[in-house]
VMD Tcl script that draws the C-alpha trace (Angstrom):
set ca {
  {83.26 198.53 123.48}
  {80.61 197.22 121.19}
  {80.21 193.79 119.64}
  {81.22 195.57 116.11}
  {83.62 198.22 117.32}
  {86.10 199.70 114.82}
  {89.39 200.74 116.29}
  {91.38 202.74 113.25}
  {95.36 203.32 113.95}
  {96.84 205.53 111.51}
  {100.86 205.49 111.03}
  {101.37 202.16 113.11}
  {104.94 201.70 111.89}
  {105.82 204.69 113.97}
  {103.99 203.09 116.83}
  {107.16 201.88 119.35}
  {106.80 198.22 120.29}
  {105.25 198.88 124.14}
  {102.68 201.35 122.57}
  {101.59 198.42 120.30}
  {101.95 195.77 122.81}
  {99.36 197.62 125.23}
  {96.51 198.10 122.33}
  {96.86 194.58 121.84}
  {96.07 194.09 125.56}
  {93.42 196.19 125.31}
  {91.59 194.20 122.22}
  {92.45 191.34 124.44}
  {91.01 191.82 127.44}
  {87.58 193.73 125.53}
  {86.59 189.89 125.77}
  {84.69 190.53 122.38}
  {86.62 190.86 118.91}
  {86.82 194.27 117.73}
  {87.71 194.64 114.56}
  {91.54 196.88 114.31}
  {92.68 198.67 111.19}
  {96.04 199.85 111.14}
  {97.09 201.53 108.10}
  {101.00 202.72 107.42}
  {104.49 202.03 105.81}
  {107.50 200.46 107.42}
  {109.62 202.09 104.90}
  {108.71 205.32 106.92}
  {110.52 206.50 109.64}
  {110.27 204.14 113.02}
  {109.27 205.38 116.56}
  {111.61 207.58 118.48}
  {112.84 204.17 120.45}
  {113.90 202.89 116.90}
  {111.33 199.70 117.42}
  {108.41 199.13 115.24}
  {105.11 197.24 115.92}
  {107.01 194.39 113.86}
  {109.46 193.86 116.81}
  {106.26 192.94 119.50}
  {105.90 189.47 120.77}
  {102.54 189.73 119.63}
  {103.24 190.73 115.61}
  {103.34 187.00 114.72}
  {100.17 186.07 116.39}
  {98.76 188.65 114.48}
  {96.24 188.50 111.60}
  {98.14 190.82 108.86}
  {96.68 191.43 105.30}
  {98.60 193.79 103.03}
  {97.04 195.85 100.94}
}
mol new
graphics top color blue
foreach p $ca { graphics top sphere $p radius 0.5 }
foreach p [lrange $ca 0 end-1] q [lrange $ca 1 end] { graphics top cylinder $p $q radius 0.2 }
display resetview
């Protein structure tokens, strides 16, 4: 990944919690500070597990603006 990379998730709320989990790792471990957009609506319907990005460990370390 670039310095500047873009990494666009579309539907995240439908994302289960492990899915969401491992592209955090990823961003992580990129060792630079790409820039994720994740655009969606938890009032959707949830992953086939029934969990939700909003269930991860790492959802409160998370920088969140809603739009």
């Amino acid at each position: 990944m670039l310095l500047k990379d873009l990494i666009a998730i579309d539907e995240f709320p439908q994302l289960e919690v492990g899915q969401w989990d491992r592209v955090i790792r990823m961003w992580e471990a990129v060792g630079k500070v790409p820039t994720v957009y994740v655009g969606g609506d938890f009032n959707q319907l949830p992953g086939i597990s029934g969990t939700s990005p909003k269930d991860s460990k790492y959802w409160n370390k998370s920088c969140v603006h809603q739009v």
